[in-house]
C-alpha positions in Angstrom: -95.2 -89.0 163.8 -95.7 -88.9 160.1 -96.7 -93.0 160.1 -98.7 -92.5 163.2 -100.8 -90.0 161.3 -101.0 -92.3 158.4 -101.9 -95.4 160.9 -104.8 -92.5 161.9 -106.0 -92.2 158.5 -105.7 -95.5 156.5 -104.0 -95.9 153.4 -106.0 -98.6 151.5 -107.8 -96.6 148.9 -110.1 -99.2 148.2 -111.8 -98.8 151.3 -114.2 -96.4 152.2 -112.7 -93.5 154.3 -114.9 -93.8 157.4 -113.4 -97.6 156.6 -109.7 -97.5 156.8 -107.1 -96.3 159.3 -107.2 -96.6 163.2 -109.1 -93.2 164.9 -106.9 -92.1 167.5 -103.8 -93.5 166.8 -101.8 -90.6 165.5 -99.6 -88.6 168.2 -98.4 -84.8 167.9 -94.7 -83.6 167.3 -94.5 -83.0 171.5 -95.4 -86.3 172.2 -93.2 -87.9 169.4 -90.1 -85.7 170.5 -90.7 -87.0 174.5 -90.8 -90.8 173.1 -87.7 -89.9 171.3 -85.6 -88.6 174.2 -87.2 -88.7 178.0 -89.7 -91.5 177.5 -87.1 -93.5 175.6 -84.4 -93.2 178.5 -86.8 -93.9 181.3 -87.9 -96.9 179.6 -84.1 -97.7 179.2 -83.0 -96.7 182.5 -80.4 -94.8 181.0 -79.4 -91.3 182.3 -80.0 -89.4 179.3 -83.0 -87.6 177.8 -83.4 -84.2 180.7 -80.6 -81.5 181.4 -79.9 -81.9 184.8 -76.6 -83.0 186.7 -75.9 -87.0 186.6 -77.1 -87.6 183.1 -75.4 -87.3 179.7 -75.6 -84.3 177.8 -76.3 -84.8 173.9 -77.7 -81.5 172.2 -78.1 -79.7 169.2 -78.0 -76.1 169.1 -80.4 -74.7 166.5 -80.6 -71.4 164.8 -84.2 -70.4 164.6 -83.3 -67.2 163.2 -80.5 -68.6 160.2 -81.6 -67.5 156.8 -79.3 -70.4 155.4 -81.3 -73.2 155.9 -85.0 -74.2 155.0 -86.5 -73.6 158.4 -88.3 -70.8 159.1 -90.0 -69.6 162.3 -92.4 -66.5 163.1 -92.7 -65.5 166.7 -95.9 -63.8 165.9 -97.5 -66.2 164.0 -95.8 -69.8 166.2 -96.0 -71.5 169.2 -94.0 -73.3 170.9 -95.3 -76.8 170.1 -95.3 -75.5 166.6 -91.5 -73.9 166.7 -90.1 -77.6 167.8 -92.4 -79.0 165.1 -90.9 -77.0 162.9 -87.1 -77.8 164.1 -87.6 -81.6 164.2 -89.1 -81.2 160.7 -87.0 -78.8 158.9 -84.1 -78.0 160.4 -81.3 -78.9 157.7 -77.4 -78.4 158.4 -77.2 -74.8 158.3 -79.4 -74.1 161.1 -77.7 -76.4 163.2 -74.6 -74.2 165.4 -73.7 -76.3 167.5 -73.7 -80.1 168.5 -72.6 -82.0 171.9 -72.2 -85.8 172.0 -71.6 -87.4 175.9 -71.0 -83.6 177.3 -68.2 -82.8 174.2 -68.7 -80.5 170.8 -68.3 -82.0 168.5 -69.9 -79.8 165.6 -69.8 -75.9 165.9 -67.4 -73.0 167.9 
């Protein structure tokens, strides 16, 4: 997400802004985190990437609420979108609770 913006804007400081960078080329944290997991496995063919019977379950449970760890959300102030930007940004070890790999925890009680 954070090269796609930079694709958007250009880089090369010798040029002139209206110059550099490709308009339309950066994507949102939604999209980003879809290409990551769902758009990924369908592209794969792999069973992985929704929660539904048949395919394998890899999560991470995330504390939004943990004072222990850099991320912080506000339900009155975020949205959704902005909430899972904010996880797949900041999230750090603390916040993380819990952690399933193939349908097993592996991290967390």
């Amino acid at each position: 997400m954070t090269v796609s913006r930079l694709l958007n804007d250009g880089v090369d400081r010798a040029l002139p802004a209206v110059e550099r960078g490709v308009p339309g080329s950066s994507i949102d944290t939604v999209l980003g985190f879809f290409l990551a997991t769902l758009g990924g496995a369908l592209l794969l063919g792999a069973p992985v990437g929704l929660l539904e019977p048949g395919r394998r379950f890899d999560a991470v449970l995330v504390d939004t609420t943990s004072r222990r760890g850099s991320l912080r959300v506000y339900p009155e102030l975020d949205t959704p979108e902005r909430v899972l930007e904010k996880i797949v940004r900041l999230a750090s070890p603390p916040d993380v609770l819990v952690v399933w790999v193939d349908g097993r925890r592996v991290i967390g009680g």
